[in-house]
N, C-alpha and C positions, 0 to 999 in steps of 0.2 A: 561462448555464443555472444555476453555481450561485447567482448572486445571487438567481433566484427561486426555492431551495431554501430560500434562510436566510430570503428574507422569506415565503418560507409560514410555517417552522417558527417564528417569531418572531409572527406573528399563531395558529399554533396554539397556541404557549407563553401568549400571553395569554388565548384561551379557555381553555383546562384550568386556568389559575391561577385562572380564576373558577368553573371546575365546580363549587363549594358554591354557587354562587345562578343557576348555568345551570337553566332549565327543562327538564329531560328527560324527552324522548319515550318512551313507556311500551313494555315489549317486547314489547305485545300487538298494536305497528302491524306489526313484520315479520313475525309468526306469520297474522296477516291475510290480507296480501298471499300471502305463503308456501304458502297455504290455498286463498286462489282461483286462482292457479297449476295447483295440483294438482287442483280442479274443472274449469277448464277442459278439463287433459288425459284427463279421464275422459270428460268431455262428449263431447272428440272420439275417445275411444275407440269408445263406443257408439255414436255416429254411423257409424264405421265397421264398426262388427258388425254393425249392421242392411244395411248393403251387401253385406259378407259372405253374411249370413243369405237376400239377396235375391238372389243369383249361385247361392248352392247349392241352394236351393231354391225355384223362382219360384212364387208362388202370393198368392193376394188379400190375403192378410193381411200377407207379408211383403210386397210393393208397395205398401200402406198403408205401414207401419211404415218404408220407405225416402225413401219419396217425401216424406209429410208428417214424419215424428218428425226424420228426420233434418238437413234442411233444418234444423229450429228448434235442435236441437243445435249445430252447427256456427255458426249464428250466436250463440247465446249464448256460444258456449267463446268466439270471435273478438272479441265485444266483453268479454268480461272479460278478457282480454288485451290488450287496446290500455286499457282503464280501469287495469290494473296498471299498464301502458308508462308511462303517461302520471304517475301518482302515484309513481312511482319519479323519471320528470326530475324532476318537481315540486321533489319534496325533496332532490334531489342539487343541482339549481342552482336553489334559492332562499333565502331566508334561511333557513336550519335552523338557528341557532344565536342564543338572546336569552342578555344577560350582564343584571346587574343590579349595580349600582354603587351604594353607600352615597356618602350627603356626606362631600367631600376627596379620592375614589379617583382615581386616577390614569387613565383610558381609555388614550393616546398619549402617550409625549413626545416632544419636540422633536426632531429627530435620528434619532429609530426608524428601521430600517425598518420598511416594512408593506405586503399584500397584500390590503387589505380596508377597504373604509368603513362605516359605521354609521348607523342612523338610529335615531331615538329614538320608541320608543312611550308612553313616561310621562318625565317629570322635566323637569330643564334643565341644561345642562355651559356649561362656559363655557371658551373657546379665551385660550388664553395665551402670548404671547411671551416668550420670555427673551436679555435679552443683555444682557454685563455683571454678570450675577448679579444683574440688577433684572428683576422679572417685570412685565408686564403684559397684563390684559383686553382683546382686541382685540375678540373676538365673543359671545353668549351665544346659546344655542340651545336652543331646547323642544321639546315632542311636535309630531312632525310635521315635524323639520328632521331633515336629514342631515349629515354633516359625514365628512370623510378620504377623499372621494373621490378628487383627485387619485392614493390609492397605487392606483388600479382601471386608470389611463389612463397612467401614467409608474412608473418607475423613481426613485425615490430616496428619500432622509430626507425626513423628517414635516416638518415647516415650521414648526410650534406643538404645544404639551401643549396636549390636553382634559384635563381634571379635570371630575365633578359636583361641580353646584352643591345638586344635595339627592337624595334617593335616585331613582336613575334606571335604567329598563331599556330597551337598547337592540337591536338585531337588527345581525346582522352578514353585511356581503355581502361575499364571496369574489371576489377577481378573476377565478377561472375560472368561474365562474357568471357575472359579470360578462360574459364575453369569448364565454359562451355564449349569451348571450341577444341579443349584439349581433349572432352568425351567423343564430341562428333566427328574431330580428326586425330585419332591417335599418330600419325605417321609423324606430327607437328611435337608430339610430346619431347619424339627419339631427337629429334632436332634441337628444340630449347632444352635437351639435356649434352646433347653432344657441345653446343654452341658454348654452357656453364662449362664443362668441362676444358676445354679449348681458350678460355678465357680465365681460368686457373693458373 
């Protein structure tokens, strides 16, 4: 248990160290959210007053006003509530966090721990071995490749330094997002096991 403490805190240490070129998410997305929350429970507030309204006083108009308004009430609070549900997992377990790396920056070194892989939306890095104190190029990689996934499936030190190769920005995935998506899509498990295999 605490080894996945130090390698979360050790993949958080590396994003915060990039927080000057992290894209941040503006404070108007929680105040949003926050906002139809509190529409919804209005909705079903009045929803329920018109029931009220139709219990203490039964008559044509409040029969209308129950029958029809309130029906539409109650589903609209319910689906703005499952659209919040659903945008809140969203961005809790999926990539929310893009770094941006100048040419020479260091991603990963060899040895790390780490609790997160990467994929690259712009640039190219390039995976390097060290030993001996002679380095070399094993991999290079561009928009569209991902790289450091092994720390998402096992426990240990980094294998190889990423460094960019020119200015690159990458998104970063969380092992527990990871480990979540593989509960709520199992279909994805068969896949990043066929993929290791195939890649053997």
């Amino acid at each position: 248990m605490s080894t996945n403490l130090i390698m979360s805190s050790a993949c958080e240490a590396s994003v915060a160290g990039m927080a000057k070129d992290v894209a941040i998410p503006s404070k108007a997305e929680p105040q949003t959210a926050r906002w139809l929350l509190v529409g919804a429970q209005v909705l079903a507030l009045l929803a329920y007053a018109a029931g009220i309204a139709f219990l203490v006083k039964t008559t044509a108009g409040t029969l209308v006003l129950f029958s029809l308004l309130a029906p539409v009430l109650v589903a609209i609070s319910a689906l703005t509530l499952i659209g919040v549900a659903i945008y809140k997992f969203r961005k809790r377990h999926g990539v929310s966090v893009f770094e941006l790396y100048g040419p020479g920056q260091i991603i990963f070194r060899q040895g790390e721990l780490g609790d997160c892989a990467y994929f690259i939306q712009s640039g190219e890095v390039e995976m390097i071995h060290q030993e001996n104190g002679a380095e070399s190029v094993i991999a290079k990689f561009s928009e569209g490749d991902y790289f450091g996934e092994n720390a998402l499936i096992r426990s240990g030190p980094r294998s190889a330094t990423v460094r960019a190769a020119t200015q690159t920005r990458v998104g970063v995935i969380r092992k527990r997002s990871f480990l979540t998506m593989i509960i709520v899509m199992p279909a994805r498990k068969d896949d990043i096991i066929d993929s290791k295999r195939i890649s053997k």
